[in-house]
Structure formats: C-alpha cells, structure tokens
N, C-alpha and C positions, 0 to 999 in steps of 0.2 A: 615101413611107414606108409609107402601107399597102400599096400593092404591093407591099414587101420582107414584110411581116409578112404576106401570103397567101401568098407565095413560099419561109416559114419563115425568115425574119430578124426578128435584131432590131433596136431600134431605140428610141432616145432623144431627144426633141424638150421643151426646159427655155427658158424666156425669162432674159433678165439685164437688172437696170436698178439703178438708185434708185428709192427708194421715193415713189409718187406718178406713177409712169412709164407706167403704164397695162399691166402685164404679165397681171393676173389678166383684165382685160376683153381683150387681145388671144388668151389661151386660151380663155374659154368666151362673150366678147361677149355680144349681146344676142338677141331673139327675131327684129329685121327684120335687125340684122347680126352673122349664128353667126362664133364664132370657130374654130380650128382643134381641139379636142375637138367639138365638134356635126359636124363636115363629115366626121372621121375616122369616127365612128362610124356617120355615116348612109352614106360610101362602103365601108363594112365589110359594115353588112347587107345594101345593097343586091345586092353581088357573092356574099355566102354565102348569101343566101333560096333559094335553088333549090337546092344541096344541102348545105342544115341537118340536122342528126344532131337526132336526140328527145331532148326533154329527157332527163337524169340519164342519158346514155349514157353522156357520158364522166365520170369522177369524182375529184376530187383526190386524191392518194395524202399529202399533209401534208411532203412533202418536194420539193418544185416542181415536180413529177410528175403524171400523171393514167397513170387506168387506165379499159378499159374494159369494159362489164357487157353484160349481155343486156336485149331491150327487158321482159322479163318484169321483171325484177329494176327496169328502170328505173321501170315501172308502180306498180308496192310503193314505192320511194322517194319517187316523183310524189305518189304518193296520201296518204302519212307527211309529205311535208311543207307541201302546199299544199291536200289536202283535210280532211284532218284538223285542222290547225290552223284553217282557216275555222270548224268546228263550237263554239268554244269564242268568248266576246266579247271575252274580251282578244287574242287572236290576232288576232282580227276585224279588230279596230279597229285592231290594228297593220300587218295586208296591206291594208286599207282608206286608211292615212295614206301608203304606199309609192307608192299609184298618183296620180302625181302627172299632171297633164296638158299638155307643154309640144310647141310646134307652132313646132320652128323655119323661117324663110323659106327652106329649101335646095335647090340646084338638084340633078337628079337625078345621080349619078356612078357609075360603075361599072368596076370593073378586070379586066380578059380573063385574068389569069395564074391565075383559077379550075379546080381539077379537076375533071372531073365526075364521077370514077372515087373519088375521096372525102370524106366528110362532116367538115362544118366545125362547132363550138359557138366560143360566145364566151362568154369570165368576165372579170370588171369585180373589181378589188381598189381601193380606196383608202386612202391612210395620207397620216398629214405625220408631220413632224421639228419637234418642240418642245423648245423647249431642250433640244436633243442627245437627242432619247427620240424614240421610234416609236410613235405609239400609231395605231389601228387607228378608221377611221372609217366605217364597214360594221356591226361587231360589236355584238352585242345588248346592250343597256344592263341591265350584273347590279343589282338593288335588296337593299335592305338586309330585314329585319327587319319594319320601318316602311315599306317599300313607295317608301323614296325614292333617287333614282337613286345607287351607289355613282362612287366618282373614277375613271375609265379606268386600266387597267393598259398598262404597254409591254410593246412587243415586241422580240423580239432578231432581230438579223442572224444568220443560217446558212449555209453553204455547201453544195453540191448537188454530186450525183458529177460533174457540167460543172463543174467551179468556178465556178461562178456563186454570184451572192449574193443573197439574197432573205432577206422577212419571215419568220420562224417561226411559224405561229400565228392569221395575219392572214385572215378571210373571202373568200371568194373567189365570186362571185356569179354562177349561169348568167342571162346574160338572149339572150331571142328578137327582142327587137324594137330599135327607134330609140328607142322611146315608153318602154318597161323600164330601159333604161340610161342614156335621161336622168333616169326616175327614180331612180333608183340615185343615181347621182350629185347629184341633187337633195339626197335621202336626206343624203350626207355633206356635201355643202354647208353643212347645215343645224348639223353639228357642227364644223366648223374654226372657229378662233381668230380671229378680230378685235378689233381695238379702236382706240378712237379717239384722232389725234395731231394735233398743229398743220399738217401737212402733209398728213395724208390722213383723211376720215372713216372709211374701212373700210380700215384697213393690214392689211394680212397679218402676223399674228405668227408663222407657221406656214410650212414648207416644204411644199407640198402633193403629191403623187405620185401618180397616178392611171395604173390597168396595167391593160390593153388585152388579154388574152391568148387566141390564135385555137388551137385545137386541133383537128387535123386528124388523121383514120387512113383507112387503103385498104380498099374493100371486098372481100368473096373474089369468085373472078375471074369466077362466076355473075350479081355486082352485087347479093346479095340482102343477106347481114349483112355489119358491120364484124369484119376480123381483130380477135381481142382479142391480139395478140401486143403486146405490151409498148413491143417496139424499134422497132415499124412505125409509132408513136404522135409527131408532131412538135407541139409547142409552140410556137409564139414568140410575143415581148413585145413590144408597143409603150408604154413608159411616157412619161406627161404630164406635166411639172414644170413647176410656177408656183411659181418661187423667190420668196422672200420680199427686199425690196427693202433695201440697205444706207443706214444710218438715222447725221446727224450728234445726238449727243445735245441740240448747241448748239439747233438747230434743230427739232429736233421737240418739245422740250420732253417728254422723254420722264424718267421718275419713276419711284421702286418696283421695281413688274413690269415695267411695262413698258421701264427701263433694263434689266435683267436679260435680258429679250427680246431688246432691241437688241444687247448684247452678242451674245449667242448666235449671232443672225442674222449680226454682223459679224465673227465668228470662224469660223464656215462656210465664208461666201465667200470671205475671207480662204485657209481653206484650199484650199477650189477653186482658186481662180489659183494658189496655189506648187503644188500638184499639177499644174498643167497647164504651168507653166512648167519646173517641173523635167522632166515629160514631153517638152515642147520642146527642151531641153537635150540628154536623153539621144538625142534625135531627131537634135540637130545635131552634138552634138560626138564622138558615137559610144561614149556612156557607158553603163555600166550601174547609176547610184547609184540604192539603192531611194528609192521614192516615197512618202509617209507618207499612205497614202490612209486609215487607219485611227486619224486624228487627229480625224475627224467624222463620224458618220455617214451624212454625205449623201456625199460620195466614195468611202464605204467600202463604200454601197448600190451604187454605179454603177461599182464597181470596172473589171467583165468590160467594160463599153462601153468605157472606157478604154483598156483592152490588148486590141482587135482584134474583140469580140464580139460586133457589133451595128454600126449606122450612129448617130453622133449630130450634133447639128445645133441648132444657138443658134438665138433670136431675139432681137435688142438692141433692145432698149425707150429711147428717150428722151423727156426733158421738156422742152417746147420754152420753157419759162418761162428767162428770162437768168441769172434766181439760182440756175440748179441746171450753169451752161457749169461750174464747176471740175469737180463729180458724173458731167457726162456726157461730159467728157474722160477722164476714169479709165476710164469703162465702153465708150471707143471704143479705147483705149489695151487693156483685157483682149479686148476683140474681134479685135481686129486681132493680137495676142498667141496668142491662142485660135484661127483661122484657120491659122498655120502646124503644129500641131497633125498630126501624119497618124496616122492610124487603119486598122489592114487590114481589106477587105473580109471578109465570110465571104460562104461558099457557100450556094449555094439546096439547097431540102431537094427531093432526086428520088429516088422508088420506081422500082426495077425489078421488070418484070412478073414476069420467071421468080422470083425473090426471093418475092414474091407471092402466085404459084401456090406454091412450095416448100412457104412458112408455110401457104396455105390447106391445102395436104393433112395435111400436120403435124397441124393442130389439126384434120380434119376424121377422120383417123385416131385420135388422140386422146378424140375425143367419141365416135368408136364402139366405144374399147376400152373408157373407162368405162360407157358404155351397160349392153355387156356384162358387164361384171363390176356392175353392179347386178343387172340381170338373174337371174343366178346368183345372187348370195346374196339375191336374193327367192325364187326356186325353192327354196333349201334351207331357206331358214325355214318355208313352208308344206310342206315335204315335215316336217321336223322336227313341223312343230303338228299332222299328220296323223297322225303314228307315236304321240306322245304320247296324242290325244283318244281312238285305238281303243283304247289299252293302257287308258284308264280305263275304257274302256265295255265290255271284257269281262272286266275284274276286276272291276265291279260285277253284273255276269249272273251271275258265279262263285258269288257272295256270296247271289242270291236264288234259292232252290229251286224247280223247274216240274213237275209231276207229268204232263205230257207236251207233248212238242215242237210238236204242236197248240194247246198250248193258247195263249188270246192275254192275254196280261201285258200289261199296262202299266206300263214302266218307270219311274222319277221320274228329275226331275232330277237330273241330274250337275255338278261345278261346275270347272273344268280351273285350273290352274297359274297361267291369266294372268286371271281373273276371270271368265271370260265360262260361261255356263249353256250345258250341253249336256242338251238335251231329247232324248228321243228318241220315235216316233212310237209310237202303241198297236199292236196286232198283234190287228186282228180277224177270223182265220183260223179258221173251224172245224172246221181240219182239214186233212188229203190228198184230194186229189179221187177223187172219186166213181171206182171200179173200174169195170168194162168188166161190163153190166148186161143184156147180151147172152144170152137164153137159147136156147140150141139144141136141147137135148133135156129131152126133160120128166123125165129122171132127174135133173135135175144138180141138185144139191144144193149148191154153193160158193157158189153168185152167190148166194140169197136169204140166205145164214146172213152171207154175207160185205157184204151189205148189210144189215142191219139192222145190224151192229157198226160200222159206220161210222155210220151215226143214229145211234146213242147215242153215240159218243167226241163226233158232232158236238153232240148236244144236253147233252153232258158241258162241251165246251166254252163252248158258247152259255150253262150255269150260272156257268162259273167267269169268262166274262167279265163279266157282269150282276153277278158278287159283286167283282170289282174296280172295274167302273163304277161302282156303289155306294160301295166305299170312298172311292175316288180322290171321289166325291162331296161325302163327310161330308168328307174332307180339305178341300176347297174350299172347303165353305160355312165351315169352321172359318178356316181361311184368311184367307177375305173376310172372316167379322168381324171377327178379329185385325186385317185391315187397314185397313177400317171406324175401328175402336177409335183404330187409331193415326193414321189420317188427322184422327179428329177432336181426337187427343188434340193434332194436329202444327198443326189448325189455333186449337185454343184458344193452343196456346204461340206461335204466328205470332198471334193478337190481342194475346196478351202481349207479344208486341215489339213488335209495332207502336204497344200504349200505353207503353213504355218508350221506343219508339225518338220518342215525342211527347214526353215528359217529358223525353226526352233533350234534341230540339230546342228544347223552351222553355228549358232549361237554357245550351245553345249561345248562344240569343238573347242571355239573360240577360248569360253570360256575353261575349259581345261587345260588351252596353251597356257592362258594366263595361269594359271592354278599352279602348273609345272614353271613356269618362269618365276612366280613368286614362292613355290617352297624350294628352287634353288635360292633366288633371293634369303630365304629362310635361313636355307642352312648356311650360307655365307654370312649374314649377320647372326646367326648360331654361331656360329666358328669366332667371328668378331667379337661375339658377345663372350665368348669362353675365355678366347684370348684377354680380356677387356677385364673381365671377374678374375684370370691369376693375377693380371697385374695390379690392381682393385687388392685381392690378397695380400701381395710382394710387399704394396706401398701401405696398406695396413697393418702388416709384420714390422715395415720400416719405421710406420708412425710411433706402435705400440713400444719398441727399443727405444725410437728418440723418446717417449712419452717417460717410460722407465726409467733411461737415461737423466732427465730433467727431472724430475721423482729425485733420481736418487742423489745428484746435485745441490738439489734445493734442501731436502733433508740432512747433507755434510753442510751447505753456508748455514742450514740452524742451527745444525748440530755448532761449526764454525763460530756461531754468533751467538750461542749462549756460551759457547765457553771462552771467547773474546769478553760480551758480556760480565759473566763471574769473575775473570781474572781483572779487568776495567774495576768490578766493583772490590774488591780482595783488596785489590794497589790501592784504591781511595780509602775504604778503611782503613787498611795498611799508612797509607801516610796520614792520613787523619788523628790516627792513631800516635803517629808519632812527632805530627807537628802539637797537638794536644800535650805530648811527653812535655816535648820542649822549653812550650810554654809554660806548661808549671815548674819544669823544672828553673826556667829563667824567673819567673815569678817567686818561688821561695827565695832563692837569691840573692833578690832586691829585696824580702822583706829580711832575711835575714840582716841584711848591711844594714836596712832602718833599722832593725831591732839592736843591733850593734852600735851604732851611732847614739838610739837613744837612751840605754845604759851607759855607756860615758857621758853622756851631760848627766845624767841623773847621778850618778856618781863622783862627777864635778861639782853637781848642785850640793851632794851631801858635805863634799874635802868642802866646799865653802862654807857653808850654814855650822860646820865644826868647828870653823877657827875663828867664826864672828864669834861664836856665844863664848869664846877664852875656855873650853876644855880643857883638863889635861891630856897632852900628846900622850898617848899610848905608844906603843914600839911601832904600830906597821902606821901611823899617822907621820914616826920619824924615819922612817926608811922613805929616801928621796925616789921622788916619778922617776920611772924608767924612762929612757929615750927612746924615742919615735922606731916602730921596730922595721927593721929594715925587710928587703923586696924576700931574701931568702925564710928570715925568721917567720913571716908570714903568712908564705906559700907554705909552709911543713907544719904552721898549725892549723891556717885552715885547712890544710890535709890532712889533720890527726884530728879536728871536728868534725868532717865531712864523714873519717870512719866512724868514728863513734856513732855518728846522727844519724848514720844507713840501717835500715833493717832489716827482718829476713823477707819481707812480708813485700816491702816496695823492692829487694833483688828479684823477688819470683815476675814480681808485676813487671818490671821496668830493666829491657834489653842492656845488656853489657857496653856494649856498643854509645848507645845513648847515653849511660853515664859516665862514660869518660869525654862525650860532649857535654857533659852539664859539668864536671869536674872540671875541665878545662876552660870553662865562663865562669866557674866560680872563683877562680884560681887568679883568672884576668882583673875580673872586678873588685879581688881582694887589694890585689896588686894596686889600682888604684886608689882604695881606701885604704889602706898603711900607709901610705904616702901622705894623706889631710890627718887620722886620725893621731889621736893624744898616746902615747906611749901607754896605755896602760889599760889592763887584760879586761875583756868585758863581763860582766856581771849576769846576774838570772833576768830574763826579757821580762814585763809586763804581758802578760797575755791578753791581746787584742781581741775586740769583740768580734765573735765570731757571725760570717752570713753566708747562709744557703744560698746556691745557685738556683734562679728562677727560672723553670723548663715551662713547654709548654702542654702543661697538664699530660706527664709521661703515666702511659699505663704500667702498674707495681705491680708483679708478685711475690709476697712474700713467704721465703720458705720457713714456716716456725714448728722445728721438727716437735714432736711431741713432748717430750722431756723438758722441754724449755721452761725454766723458771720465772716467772713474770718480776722482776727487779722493782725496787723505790727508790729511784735515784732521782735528785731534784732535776737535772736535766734530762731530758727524755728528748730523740731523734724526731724531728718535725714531719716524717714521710709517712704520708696517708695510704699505704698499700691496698689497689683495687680489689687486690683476691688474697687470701690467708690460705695457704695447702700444708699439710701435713708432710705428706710424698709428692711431689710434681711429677705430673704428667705429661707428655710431650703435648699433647692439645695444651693444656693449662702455659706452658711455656711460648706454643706459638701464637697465641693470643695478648702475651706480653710484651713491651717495648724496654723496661725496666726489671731486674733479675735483685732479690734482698733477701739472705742468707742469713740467715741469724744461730750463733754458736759460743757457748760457755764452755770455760773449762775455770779450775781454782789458779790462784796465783799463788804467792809464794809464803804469801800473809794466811791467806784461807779464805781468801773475802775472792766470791763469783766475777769476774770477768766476763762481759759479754760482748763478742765482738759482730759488728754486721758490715758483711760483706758485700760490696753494692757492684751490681753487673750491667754489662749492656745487652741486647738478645740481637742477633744477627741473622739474617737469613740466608742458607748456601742454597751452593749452585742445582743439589742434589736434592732439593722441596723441604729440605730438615732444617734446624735452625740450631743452632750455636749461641752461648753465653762465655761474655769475653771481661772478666771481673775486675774493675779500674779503681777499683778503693776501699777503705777498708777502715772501720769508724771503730775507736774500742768505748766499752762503758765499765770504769772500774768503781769499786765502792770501796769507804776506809773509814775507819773508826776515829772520829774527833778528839778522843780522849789521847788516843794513841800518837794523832795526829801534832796533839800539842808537845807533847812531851819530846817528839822527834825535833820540834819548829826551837824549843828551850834549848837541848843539848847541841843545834845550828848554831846559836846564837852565842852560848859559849864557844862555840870551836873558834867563831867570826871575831872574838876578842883578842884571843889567842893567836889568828893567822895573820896573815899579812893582806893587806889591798890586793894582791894579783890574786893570792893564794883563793882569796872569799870570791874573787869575781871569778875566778874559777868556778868552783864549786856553784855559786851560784848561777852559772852560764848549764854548767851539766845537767844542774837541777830541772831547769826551764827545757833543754834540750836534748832531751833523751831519744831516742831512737822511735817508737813507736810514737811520739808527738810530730817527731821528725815525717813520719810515711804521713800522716795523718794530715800535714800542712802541705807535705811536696803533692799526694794525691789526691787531695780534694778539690786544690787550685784554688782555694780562698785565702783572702787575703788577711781575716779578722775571723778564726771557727773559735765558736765560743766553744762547743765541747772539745777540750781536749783530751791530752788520754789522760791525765788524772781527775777522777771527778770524785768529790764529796758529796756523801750524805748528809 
C-alpha cells in the first residue's frame, strides 16, 4: 500500500473485531514489536529522504488541495511558524512537549517506484468519530477567559471537485522525519478517548483515522525549481483506521456515557456491513439500489474508497478467549462477506515530459512578462518623481531673487509631495572664469580694465557668499537650540512616562493581585454555587415527589368523593325509592278500607230500600247477617285478597322485602276495621275518579316501537311526550327526565291490549344514565254487545247467590290484579283509567 501511495494511489487499511481483540496494538504495537502505522511511515521516509521538497513548499489550499510557493516565501512561513514561535515561553513549551522521543525496532525498507525527477512532502492529519462527530486531534487547544482548556468543536464532511470526501477544517501537519510523525501521532494519542470496561482496561471509545498524505510535483526540465502549476500537483491518501470494537452491553457492563458510546459504536458498524453488503448485492445481482453511506459518518468519510477510488483492505482481529466464539463468528462471517466485495483499480499518476517542458515554458514566459511589466511601472514612477522634484526646485529659484548669476546662494530646503526633504547644494562659484589675460601689445587696454571687473564681481561675490554663510549660520545655531530645547523638553516628557509608565505597572501588578484574589474568590463562590445548584436539584426532586405525591392524593379524595358521591346519591334514590314504595303502598290501603267501608253502607242502603218497598224475600235476603268477623277470620281473607290483588308486574317492580312491610300494615289496619265493620262480605268498589300527578313539566320520551297500532279508546293517557323515537338512543335517553314505553300484545278475548310502561331516567356514577320503571298503565278494549250479555248472565247468578256470595264476586270483579298494580303504582287516589276500559 505504500507503494500505491508513492505511485499516487490511494488507499485504506482499517482493522475489524470485538472489543478486547487486540486491533489498536495490531495498528501502532509496541517499541520491540511496531505495528503497521510505525512500518508505513518509516518505509515512506525512507523511499522519499532523497528527494524531499523544503519545508512550507507545498501548502494546503483548505479544500483537500495543496498549492505550491516559492523557496523564498517558504523561508518567511518557516521562520513565522517555527522560529518565531520558539521566542515566546508559551510557544516554547508547547514545541518542546511535541518532540517526543520514540525509537521503534524497525527493519530498514525502501520502495523503487520513487521519481527522482520530482519532490515528495508528507502531511500527518488525525481525527476520530465520536458519537457520530468528527473532532480534530492535531488542533490547538482554544482556552477560555480563565486560561482553561475550552470542549473541542466538530468538524464537517466536504466534498472536493474529485468527489472525494474529507474533513473540512481538520490540521494537516508537514513532518520530515520518522522521529516528527511519530511525534505527531504521539501528540494525538495523547487526546483520543478511552475508558475503562469489564472487558478491556483501555477500550477505544473512538473511531480513530489517521491520514497519511504524500504530495508530490515535477521539477522544470533544467531539475532546478518545482513547476507551481496547479494540475501538475498529485496528492494521494493513505488513511489508518483502528475501528473501535463492537461492545455486548450485557457484558461489558457498560453505563451512562459509556452505554451511549457503546450504542454509537454498534450503530456504525452496523452500518458498515449493510453498506457493504448492499454493495455486494448490487455487485452480484446487477443492481443499481443506492447505498445509505450517509447514515454514519464513518462510511460516509470513506465513501470514494468504496465506489472504486483507492485500494482498501481489512485486518480481522480475533479473541482467542472461548467466551467471545459467538463475537468472533459474526466478525468471520462479515469477513468473508466483505472479501467478495470488488473494488476498481485506479490508475498510477504519470507526468509527461513534453507536458512538462510545455508548463515549464508557460510559467517561465510568464514570470518574464511580469518581471517586465514591473520593471516599467518602476521606470514610470521615478521618471514621474523626477518631473515633479525639478518642477519644485525651479519654482522655488523663481521665488528668491539673485543680483547675479555668479553669485553663490544657498538654497534651503525643499519638502516634495511624498515627505521626503529635497536639499540642494550651496553654489560657491565666484564667478566666470578668468578671461584670456594674455597681453600682446602694450596698447591694449581690454585685458587689464577687463580683469580688474572680474575681481570685483569676484570679491562681490565672495561678500555676498560670507553674508549668506552667515545667515544660513544664525539659522542653525537658532535651529540647534530650538532642537536642543525640544530634545530636552522630549526627554523630560519621556522621564514622565517612564514614571507613569511605573506607576502604571504598579497599578497592573496591583491590579492582577486583585484579578487572582477575585478568581479565587470565583472559584469559591463556583464551588458555592455548584454546591448551592445540587441542592437547588435534591430540593426540586424533593418538591417534584411532594408535588406528585399531592397529585396523586388529590386525584384518590376525587376519585374518594365521586364515588362517596354516587354511593350518597344510589342510597337517596335507593330510599327515595322506597319511601315512595311505602307510601303508596300505605295509601292503597287506606283507600282500599274506604273502598270496603263504602260498599257496606251501599249495601246496607240497598238491604234497606228492599224491605221499605215490601219485596218479596228471596233465599239469600232470608239467610240471616253473619256476625261481626273476628281478628283470625279477617287476617286469612284479607290475606287471600291481598294474593289475588298482587301481580306479576308490581312483584317485578316492588322488593319482597317491602311487601311483607306493606302486608303486614295491611294486616294491622284490617284488624282494625273487622273490629267497627258490619259482618258482612264486601261488594264490587265504585271506581273513583281518577287524577294524574302534577310534575313540573317532566321532560318524556316516548318509545313507540314501530308496529304499534294506534287504538280508539274513549279514554286516552293525558302525557304529552317531548320526543317520539322509534329505537332510543343513548343521547335521546340522556336528554330525558321521563322514560314511556308503549307495548301491545292480544288478550284472551282477541281485543289489543296496550300497556305503557312509565320510567324514571337516572344518572350513574360512570357518565351513562339508567331507566328505573315505577308504573305500568294497561289500555284494554271490549265489545258492548258482548259486554251486556256477560253484565245479564251476572245478574242472574246475583239472584241465585247469596249476599256474601254476590259481594264476593263483585269485590273480585272490581279487584283484580292488574287494577290492583295500577292503583298500588301510580299512588293515586281516584285513576280514572283503569284497567278495564270500554269502547
């Protein structure tokens, strides 16, 4: 695999096991036996030491790219980041803890498929996969405020114009040696996750990734620099995975974090094998279903190796302990699963030479057009600063008046546009040179007059220089004190700071004691404060149970107090119910005895009105009054009327219980009345005018099932029913206060029968309602024809019987059974319908 990754491949080598399997010591092993990161990277520098590119040549561009610089430029970065940081103690100490010293036993290796036509760097990145995050184990540790370490940030997955997938963000580290990149690696060693589990003292919590990446470019075709062309630039990756090991919770005893861990790790690898098996799949069965490599971030890292980009390659880790045969059946089982697997080769990365020369000329054409064109606009700039400085220096000549072109002025300074002092030199000229002093003939008369005028312009001059060296003098010396003055004014105000700038640092000092006494202070009211928040916690745990606690209190007294409630309201019905019994029951009772009372006067009135008008006595007018009937005879007939009078209809309605209290007031009261009444058997009642109880406007409804035959009976039931239903409905029912049943059947004759059955409607405890049925109205029909003939053949038998015999008979007549429920259940004292009705 290094050979593909000198040759520009990549390439991915990851162990797989159970945890406790020995994967992490099979990647980095020990100092006498390296595992396969120590070997890779010692057969890496060994084959690139000879031609290694200078540090900070080549340079990451932040997009999984590198670029290349010049050795100048590299010089400035070198010096910015490894010499300039030494100067400082905290830097120091942190390039100082880097160089760690490890000396693995390794043999020497070296691979032939080296250029020598181009230079090779090597960068070291490390990262793991923590619960599903990327965090960066290279990257400098940001502090807070307080100087104490802050919590790592993640990093994101990016894609690259190769569609390749890589860290965003993640350190990327040049190192030159074997001794550097074990440090390195050391370096992040030192920050991966561990922790301790029933199965393993040092488990790996962490997916670890460690990238391997050779960067190579071609020299121009002289072998001096590297092309910086861009495209000429090959990268490739060898990355290191020490998978973290699949964990049973039963068994590791794993808790907390570290269940949460466990999960994360077992949902990973989980998704590795159905990616690779779904990969298998589309391999075999000639499918295209996408793959969900983006389910986890560790397959969605290694995407491009997957789909053809690289070479990758397991090691399967097993634990030879018996208890882990189920564990390392699964992990021989994804091996062997993972094996049929195919992956396409890529290609090796090859420069052509002409390609080569091409870009060398390019850029070397290039570097002399810009040359050029700085060149030029340096020329223009000093031609420009030249045109400018003379235009100032002869409008200031303009400006000072010379009383001749001998004479020598000294200019002062000038000051130009970009700051800078244009002096110009004195002019100690005294003059035009001497004339031609040559005398020829002793006439001549020009040279001597023409030389003395030239002495004097000269000693003219030679004044007026002496009177501006003078000036130009007193200027100076005035000058110099001015500058005098203010050097010393500048260096009183530089004593003044300097004693401010002491007062200042006692102040700093000052102030920094304070700084330290108050973030002690801190951290004590920290501590306070922590303390202060468990118990804040303790006593909001404690609140939240009382809270619950009284919750669930108050919800048993309602629960308590509706069903107190229900049973409160049951019992009031309940006795309502049965004081109601009572009363009617005591009330038929009393009317019964009036009714008894006044068939004997009416039957006294009749033995009288017979024997005024002198009839003849018939046999039962001569059979003598019986005697007053005693307490026994009494009791056993009103106990043989009271069975008769009972029927099925008032047994269903009215408790067993209750009618032996009403039997036994009947029984009392009868007792009574044999004692006043006349010896003699009572007759059929008059039927008292019947009257409805007056409610107050009770809501009816009536159930009149559909069959129901609509009757012509002279009497008709007075109850004006709010709702008429077919089939009742519970709504229909719970909007009732009043329940009215109405049901026919034939009697014995063949004439309709209509009975209606009257309810009350109740409310339970359970939101439903109840109908509780307290009476029961019949409506019969009978033919008049039939009716007389029945009343004639009466009338005969009544000649024929005796006085007891008829008042019999007609007691039975009047008091039949359902007349009976009909008077006991309605509680009226006068119902005009009874249960025989005529048409």
């Amino acid at each position: 695999m290094v050979d593909d990754l000198i040759r520009g491949k990549n390439g991915l080598l990851f162990t797989y096991g159970v945890t406790s399997s020995g994967k992490t010591y099979t990647m980095t092993g020990s100092l006498e036996e390296p595992g396969f990161l120590p070997r890779c990277l010692d057969m890496l520098f060994n084959s690139t030491k000879p031609v290694q590119a200078s540090k900070y040549v080549f340079v990451p561009d932040g997009m999984n790219g590198f670029c290349v610089q010049s050795e100048a430029e590299a010089l400035l970065e070198k010096q910015e980041r490894e010499i300039l940081p030494q100067l400082t103690p905290k830097n120091a100490s942190r390039m100082r803890h880097r160089n760690v010293d490890l000396r693995y036993d390794l043999e020497h290796c070296q691979s032939e498929n080296v250029n020598p036509d181009c230079r090779y760097s090597v960068f070291v990145s490390y990262v793991e996969i923590y619960n599903d995050y990327v965090y960066d184990l290279l990257g400098e540790v940001q502090l807070d405020p307080f100087q104490r370490p802050k919590p790592p940030q993640s990093k994101r997955l990016r894609e690259d114009k190769k569609k390749n997938m890589f860290v965003y963000g993640v350190s990327q580290i040049e190192v030159a040696s074997t001794e550097e990149a074990f440090a390195v690696f050391q370096q992040g060693q030192e920050r991966r996750r561990i922790a301790h589990t029933q199965l393993n003292a040092e488990s790996s919590r962490s997916h670890s990734i460690l990238n391997i990446r050779l960067v190579q470019a071609p020299l121009d075709p002289l072998g001096e620099d590297l092309l910086q062309e861009k495209s000429l630039i090959c990268a490739s990756q060898l990355s290191l995975v020490d998978l973290a090991g699949s964990e049973r919770m039963t068994r590791t005893g794993a808790g907390g974090e570290r269940l949460r861990e466990a999960g994360n790790i077992n949902s990973s690898l989980m998704t590795l094998r159905r990616c690779l098996e779904q990969l298998r799949e589309n391999q075999k069965g000639g499918g295209n279903e996408m793959i969900k490599y983006r389910n986890s971030k560790l397959t969605h890292l290694f995407k491009s190796y997957f789909e053809g980009n690289g070479t990758v390659k397991m090691v399967v880790c097993l634990n030879p302990n018996m208890a882990e045969h189920d564990e390392n059946l699964h992990v021989v089982q994804f091996a062997e699963m993972a094996q049929q697997v195919e992956v396409a080769r890529s290609e090796d990365f090859r420069v052509d030479r002409e390609s080569i020369k091409k870009k060398a000329l390019e850029a070397k054409a290039k570097r002399e057009e810009d040359r050029r064109k700085q060149l030029t606009a340096i020329q223009q700039l000093n031609q420009e600063a030249n045109s400018h400085r003379l235009f100032k220096r002869t409008k200031y000549r303009s400006q000072i008046p010379s009383s001749d072109s001998d004479s020598a002025a000294l200019t002062p300074a000038t000051t130009t546009d970009d700051g800078e002092s244009d002096w110009e030199a004195t002019d100690y000229c005294l003059g035009p040179s001497f004339p031609n002093l040559e005398i020829v003939d002793s006439a001549d008369n020009r040279t001597i007059p023409c030389l003395i005028s030239t002495l004097e312009n000269r000693i003219e001059n030679m004044n007026s220089i002496k009177r501006s060296a003078k000036h130009f003098g007193g200027l100076f010396r005035t000058n110099l004190s001015v500058g005098s003055q203010h050097d010393q004014e500048l260096q009183q105000k530089l004593r003044d700071c300097e004693n401010d700038l002491g007062l200042k640092g006692k102040e700093v000092n000052k102030m920094e004691r304070q700084v330290k006494k108050l973030e002690s202070k801190n951290q004590v009211l920290t501590r306070t404060t922590q303390v202060f928040e468990k118990e804040k916690k303790q006593l909001q745990e404690q609140l939240s149970e009382a809270e619950s606690h009284l919750k669930s209190s108050l919800s048993d007294t309602r629960r308590l107090e509706s069903k107190i409630k229900g049973a409160v309201a049951n019992t009031k019905a309940h006795v309502e119910k049965e004081c109601d019994k009572r009363v009617r029951s005591v009330q038929a009772e009393m009317q019964e005895k009036m009714w008894v009372k006044d068939e004997r006067l009416r039957q006294l009135k009749n033995i009288i009105s017979t024997g005024r008008e002198g009839r003849p006595t018939t046999r039962r007018c001569q059979t003598p009054l019986k005697q007053p009937i005693s307490s026994s005879e009494s009791s056993s007939s009103s106990s043989h009327l009271s069975r008769k009078r009972r029927s099925r209809s008032a047994e269903n309605l009215l408790s067993t219980h209750k009618h032996k209290n009403v039997n036994s007031s009947i029984h009392s009261s009868r007792k009574q009345l044999s004692s006043t009444s006349v010896g003699i058997e009572p007759g059929a009642p008059i039927a008292p005018k019947h009257r409805r109880s007056c409610s107050n406007n009770p809501n009816w409804l009536a159930h009149l099932p559909s069959s129901t035959i609509q009757t012509e009976t002279i009497l008709q039931p007075a109850i004006r029913p709010n709702r008429v239903v077919n089939v009742p409905s519970p709504k229909d029912v719970a909007g009732a206060s009043k329940y009215l049943l109405t049901h026919q059947s034939e009697d014995k004759d063949g004439e309709i029968e209509t009975q209606l059955v009257k309810g009350e409607v109740f409310h339970t405890r359970s939101g439903g309602q109840q109908v509780q049925f307290v009476d029961i109205e019949t409506l019969k029909q009978h033919d008049p024809k039939k009716n007389k003939k029945n009343t004639q053949q009466q009338r005969k038998r009544r000649s024929t019987t005796s006085v007891d015999e008829v008042s019999a008979d007609e007691q039975s007549s009047w008091t039949d059974v359902e007349t009976r429920c009909a008077y006991g259940i309605g509680n009226n004292t006068g119902v005009v319908a009874s249960s025989k009705r005529k048409k």
